[in-house]
C-alpha positions in Angstrom: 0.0 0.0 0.0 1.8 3.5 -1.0 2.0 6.1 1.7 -1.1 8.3 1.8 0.1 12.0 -0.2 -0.3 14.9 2.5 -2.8 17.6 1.7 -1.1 20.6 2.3 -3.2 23.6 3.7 -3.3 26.9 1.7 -3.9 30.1 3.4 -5.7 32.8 1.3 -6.3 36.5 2.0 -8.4 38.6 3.9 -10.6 41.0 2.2 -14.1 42.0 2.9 -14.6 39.0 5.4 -13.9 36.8 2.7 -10.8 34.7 1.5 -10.0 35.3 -1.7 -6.7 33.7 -3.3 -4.2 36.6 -4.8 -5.1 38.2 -8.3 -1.6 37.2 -9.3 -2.4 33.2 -8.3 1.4 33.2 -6.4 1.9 32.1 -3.0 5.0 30.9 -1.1 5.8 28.1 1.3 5.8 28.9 5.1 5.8 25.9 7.2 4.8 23.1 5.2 1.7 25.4 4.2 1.0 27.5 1.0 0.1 31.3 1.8 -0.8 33.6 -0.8 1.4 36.2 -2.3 -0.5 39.6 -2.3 -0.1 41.9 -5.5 -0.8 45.7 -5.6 -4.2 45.0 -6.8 -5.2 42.6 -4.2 -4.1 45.7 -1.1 -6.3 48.2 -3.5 -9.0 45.7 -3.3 -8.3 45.7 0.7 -8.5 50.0 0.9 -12.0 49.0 -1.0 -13.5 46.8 1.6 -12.0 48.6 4.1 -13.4 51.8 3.2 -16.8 50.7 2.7 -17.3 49.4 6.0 -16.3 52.5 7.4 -19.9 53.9 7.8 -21.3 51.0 9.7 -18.6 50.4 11.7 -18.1 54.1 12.9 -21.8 54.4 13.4 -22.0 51.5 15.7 -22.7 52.0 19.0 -19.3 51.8 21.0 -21.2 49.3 23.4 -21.3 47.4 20.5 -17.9 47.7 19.5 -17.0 46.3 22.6 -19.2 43.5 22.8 -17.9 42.2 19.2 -14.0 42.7 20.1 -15.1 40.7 23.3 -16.7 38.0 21.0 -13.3 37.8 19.1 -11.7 37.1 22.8 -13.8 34.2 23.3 -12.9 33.0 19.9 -9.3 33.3 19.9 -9.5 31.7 23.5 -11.3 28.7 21.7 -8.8 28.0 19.0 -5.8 28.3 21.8 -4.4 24.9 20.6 -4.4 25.8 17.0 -1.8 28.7 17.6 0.3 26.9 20.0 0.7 24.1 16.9 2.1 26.8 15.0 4.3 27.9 17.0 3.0 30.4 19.1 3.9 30.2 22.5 1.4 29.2 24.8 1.6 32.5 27.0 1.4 34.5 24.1 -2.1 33.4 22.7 -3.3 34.1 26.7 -1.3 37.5 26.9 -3.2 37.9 23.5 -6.6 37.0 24.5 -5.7 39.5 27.4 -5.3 42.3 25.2 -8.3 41.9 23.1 -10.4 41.8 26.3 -8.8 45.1 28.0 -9.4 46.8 24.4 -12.7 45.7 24.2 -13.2 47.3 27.5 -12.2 50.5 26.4 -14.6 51.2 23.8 -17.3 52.8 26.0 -15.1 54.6 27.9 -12.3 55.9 26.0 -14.8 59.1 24.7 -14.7 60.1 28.7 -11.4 60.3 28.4 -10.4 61.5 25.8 -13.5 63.9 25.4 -15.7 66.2 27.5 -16.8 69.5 28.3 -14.1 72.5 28.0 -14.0 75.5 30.1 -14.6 78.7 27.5 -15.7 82.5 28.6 -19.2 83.3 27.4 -22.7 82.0 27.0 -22.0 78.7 24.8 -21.4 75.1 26.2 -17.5 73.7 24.6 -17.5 69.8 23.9 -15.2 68.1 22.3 -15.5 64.6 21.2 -13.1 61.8 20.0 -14.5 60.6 15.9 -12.5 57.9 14.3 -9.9 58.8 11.3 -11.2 56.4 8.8 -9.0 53.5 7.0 -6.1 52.5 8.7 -3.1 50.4 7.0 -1.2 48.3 9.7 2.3 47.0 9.0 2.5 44.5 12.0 5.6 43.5 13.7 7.3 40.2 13.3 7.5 39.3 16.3 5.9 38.5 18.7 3.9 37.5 16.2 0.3 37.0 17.4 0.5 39.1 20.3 2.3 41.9 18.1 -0.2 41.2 15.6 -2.8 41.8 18.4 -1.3 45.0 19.7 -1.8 46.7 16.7 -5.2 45.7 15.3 -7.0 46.2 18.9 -6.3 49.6 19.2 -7.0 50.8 15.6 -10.6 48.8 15.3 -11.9 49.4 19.0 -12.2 53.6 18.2 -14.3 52.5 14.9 -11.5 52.5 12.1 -11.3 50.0 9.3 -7.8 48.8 8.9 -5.5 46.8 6.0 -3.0 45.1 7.9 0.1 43.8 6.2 1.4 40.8 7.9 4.9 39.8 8.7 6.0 37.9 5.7 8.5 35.9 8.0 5.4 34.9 10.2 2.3 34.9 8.6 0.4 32.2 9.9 -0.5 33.6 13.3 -2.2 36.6 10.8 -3.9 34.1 8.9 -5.4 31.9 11.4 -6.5 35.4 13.0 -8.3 35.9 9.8 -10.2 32.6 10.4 -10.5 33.6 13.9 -12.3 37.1 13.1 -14.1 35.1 10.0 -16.2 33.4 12.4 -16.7 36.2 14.8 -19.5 38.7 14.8 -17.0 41.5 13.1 -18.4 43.1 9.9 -16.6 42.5 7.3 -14.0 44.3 6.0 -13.3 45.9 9.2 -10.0 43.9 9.1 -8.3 43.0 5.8 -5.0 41.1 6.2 -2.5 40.6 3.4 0.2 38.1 3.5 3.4 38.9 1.2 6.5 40.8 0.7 6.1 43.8 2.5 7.7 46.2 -0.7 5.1 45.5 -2.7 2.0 46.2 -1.0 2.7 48.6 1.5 3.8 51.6 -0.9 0.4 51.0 -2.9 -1.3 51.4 0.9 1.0 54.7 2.0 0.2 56.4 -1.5 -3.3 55.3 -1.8 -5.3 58.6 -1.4 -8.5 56.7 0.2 -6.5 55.4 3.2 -6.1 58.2 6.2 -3.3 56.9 8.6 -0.4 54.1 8.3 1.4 52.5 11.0 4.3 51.9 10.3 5.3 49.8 13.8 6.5 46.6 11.8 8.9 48.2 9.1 12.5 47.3 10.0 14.2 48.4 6.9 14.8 52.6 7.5 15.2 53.5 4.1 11.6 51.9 3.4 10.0 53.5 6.4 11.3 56.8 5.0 9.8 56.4 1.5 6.5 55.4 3.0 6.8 58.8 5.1 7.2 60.3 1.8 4.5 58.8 0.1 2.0 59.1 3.0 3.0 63.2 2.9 0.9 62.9 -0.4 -2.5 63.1 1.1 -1.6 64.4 4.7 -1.8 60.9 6.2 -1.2 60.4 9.8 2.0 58.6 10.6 3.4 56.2 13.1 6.5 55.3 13.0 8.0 52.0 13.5 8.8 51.0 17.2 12.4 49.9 18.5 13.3 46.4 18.3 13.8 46.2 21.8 9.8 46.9 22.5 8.4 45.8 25.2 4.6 44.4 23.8 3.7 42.6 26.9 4.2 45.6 29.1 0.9 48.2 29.8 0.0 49.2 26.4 -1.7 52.8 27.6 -3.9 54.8 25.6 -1.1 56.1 22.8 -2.5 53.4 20.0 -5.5 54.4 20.1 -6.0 58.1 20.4 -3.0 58.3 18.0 -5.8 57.2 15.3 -8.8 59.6 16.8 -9.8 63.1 15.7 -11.2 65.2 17.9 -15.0 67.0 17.0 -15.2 70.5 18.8 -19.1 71.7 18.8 -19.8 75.5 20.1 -23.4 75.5 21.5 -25.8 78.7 23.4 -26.3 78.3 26.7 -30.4 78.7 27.2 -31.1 82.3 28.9 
């Protein structure tokens, strides 16, 4: 009897809640597994999906918000054993599922924080309030690679942005088995959109795209790259962040930075009643 062939698992995209395969049809090996190869057209496709679940996802109660990101806690907590086989350490996914929760419970509060009433001289009420900055592309870090991964998504999707995340091409499977994670979660899709590929390629098509409002820059190691995606996000007036040091500590109290790095702030001028 001849040994039984292995079925090896492919890993597609992200886009739109769906899985699509690259435009191009390329992918490259990553631990015995196939994972697609995104092209330029496949991280415009991404802005698109992105982009049109802006609206809903903005205009969603931030209770709700919450109680989705939660949802994803409970699912990434269910498919512990999963990560670990690839890899991931088994303190990570936890530290992960951590995360998600402590973001999740942010998302009714953070406007308190970050918003209010301001003191002004004359007969009007001052408030300002936090609004979300619209399409977000996400390079995430390499490692660590699901909690990094984590760190970076959380943050950008609790406030009500839509994001395009470009996974670490060295390790993409924790990104991709996120993807299946927030598949089968109650996110809307194309609230996250994950690519999997050389990093080159698709993020300067996401730092020059005129549709997409802030880039994060926190997993680009190579400086002359980060500078040319500076460059190209100058284009439109994107917001920047730039990549973090090596020597980042991810497990340590994230703080508020992440996310009202990717707010706006609403000021409305209002008379006081005689």
């Amino acid at each position: 009897m001849s040994e039984r062939v292995a079925v090896r698992k492919t890993y597609k995209l992200f886009i739109g809640g769906k899985f699509p395969r690259s435009e191009s049809g390329r992918s490259y090996l990553v631990q015995d597994s196939n994972v697609s190869l995104a092209s330029r057209k496949d991280a415009r496709d991404a802005v698109v999906a992105a982009r049109a679940a802006v609206k809903g996802w903005a205009g969603a109660t931030a209770y709700n918000r919450g109680q989705i990101l939660y949802r994803v806690a409970e699912m990434l907590e269910g498919r512990r054993e999963q990560f670990v086989a690839l890899g991931v350490p088994a303190d990570e996914v936890d530290a992960a599922t951590d995360r998600w929760v402590w973001y999740a419970g942010w998302s009714d509060k953070l406007p308190q924080v970050y918003g209010g009433a301001n003191p002004v001289a004359g007969p009007y009420f001052n408030l300002s309030a936090p609004e979300p900055t619209g399409v977000v592309a996400v390079v995430a870090p390499e490692a660590p690679a699901l909690l990094g991964l984590v760190s970076v998504i959380a943050p950008a999707i609790v406030t009500g942005n839509t994001v395009v995340v470009a996974a670490s091409p060295t390790a993409p499977l924790a990104a991709v088995t996120l993807a299946e994670v927030l598949a089968t979660s109650d996110l809307p899709g194309g609230v996250v959109n994950i690519l999997t590929g050389r990093l080159p390629e698709t993020v300067p098509t996401l730092a020059a795209h005129m549709d997409v409002n802030a880039i994060d820059l926190t997993g680009v190691t190579d400086p002359e790259l980060a500078a040319d995606l500076e460059v190209k996000a100058a284009e439109n007036l994107k917001r920047v962040l730039r990549p973090v040091p090596e020597t980042h500590d991810w497990s340590a109290d994230p703080g508020l930075g992440r996310m009202t790095a990717l707010l706006e702030t609403k000021t409305v001028w209002h008379p006081k009643g005689v």
